[in-house]
C-alpha positions as CSV (number, residue, x, y, z in Angstrom):
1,X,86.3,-119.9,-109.6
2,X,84.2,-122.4,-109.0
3,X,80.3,-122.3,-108.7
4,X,79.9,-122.2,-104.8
5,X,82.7,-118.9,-104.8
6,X,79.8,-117.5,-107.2
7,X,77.4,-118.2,-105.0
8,X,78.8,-117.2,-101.6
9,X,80.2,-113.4,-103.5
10,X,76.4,-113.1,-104.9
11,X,74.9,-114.1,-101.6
12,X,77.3,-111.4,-99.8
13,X,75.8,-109.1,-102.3
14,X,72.6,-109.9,-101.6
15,X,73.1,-109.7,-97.7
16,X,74.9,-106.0,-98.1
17,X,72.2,-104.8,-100.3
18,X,69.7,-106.3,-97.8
19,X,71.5,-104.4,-94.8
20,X,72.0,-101.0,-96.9
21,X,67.7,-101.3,-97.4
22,X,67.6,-102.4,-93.9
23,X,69.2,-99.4,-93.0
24,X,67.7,-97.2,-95.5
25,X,64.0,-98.2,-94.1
26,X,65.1,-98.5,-90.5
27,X,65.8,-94.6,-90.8
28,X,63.0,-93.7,-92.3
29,X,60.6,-95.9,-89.8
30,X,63.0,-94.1,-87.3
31,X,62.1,-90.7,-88.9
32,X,58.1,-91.4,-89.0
33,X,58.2,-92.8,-85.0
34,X,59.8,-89.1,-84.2
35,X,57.4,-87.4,-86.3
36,X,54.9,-89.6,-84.6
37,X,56.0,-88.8,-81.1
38,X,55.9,-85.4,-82.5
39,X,52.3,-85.0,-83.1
40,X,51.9,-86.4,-80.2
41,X,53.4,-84.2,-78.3
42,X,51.7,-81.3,-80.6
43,X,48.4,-83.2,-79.9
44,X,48.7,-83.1,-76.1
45,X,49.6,-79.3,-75.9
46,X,46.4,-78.8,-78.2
47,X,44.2,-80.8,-75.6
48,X,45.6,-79.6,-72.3
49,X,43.5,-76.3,-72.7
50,X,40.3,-77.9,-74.0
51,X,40.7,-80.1,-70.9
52,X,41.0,-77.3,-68.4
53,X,38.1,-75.7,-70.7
54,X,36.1,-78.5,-70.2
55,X,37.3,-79.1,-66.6
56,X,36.0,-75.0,-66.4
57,X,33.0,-75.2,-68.0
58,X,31.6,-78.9,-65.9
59,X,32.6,-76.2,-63.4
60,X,30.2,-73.4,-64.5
61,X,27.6,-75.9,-65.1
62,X,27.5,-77.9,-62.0
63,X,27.6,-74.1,-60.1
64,X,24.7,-73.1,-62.8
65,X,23.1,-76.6,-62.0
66,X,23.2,-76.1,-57.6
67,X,21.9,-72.1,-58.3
68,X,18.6,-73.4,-60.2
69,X,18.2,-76.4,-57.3
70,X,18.6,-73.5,-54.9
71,X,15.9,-71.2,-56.9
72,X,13.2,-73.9,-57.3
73,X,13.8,-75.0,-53.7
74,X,12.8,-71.2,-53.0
75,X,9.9,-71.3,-55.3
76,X,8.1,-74.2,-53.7
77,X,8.9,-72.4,-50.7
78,X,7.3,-69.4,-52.1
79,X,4.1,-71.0,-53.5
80,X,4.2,-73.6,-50.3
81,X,3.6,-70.3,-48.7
82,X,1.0,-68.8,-51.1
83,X,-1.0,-72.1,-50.8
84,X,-1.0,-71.9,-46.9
85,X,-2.1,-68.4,-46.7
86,X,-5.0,-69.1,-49.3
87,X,-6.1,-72.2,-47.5
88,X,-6.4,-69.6,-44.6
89,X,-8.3,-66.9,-46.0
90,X,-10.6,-69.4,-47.5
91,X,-11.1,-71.4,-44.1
92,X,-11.7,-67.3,-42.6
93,X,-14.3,-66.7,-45.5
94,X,-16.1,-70.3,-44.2
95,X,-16.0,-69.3,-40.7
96,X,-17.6,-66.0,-41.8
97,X,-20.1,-67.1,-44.6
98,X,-21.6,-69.8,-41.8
99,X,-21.4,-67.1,-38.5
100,X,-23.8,-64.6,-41.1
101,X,-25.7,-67.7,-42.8
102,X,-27.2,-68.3,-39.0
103,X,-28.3,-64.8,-38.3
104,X,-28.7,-63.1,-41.6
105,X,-30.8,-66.1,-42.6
106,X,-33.5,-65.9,-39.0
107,X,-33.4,-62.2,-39.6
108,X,-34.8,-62.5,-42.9
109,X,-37.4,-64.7,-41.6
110,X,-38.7,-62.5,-39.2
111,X,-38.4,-59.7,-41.9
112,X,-40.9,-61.4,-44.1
113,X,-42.9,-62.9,-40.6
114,X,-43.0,-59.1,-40.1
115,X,-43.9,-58.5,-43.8
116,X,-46.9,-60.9,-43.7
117,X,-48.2,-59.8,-40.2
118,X,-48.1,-56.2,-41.6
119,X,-49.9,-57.3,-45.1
120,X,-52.6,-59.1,-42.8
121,X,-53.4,-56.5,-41.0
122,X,-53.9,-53.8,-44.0
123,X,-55.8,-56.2,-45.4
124,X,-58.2,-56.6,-42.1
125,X,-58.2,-52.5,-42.0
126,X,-59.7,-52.5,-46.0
127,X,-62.5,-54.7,-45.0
């Protein structure tokens, strides 16, 4: 046998032992894709109800979101309102405190006119 049939039968060795590892690994990639695609596929039935729960609850809270818009829309509405009818009654009490200012105030100045007259004349009378 001469050196290069050596060679050539240890190189075929090497080759076949290279394929058999080959093989060996190229199962057991194989093996951790499918486990892989498993998870996966485990992960995605885990998340399809956390997405409808989210979906549900981005529900609730835009419905919870348009029911307080509604209430405060009703509130300014309400103190709108309140403000309105306050600005009335206080215009009223205006109208009323300057109609009795007029009057009340002449009246009381021919109250004490009166007052005077009558103190004048008692006074003439004691003399």
């Amino acid at each position: 046998m001469s050196l290069i049939d050596v060679l050539t039968v240890v190189v075929l060795i090497l080759v076949s032992t290279l394929i058999v590892f080959l093989i060996v690994y190229l199962g057991k990639i194989t093996r951790s894709i499918q486990d892989l695609q498993k998870d996966i596929s485990d992960l995605s039935d885990k998340l399809e109800p956390l997405v409808f729960s989210l979906s549900d609850l981005t529900s609730k809270l835009s419905d919870l979101s348009d029911s307080a818009k509604r209430q405060l829309e009703t509130t300014k509405g309400i103190i709108f309102s309140v403000k309105e009818r306050v600005e009335t009654i206080l215009q009223f009490e205006q109208k009323i405190r300057a109609g009795i200012d007029g009057p009340v105030s002449g009246l009381l100045n021919q109250i004490k006119a009166i007052s005077n007259g009558v103190i004048t004349f008692l006074n003439y009378l004691k003399k």
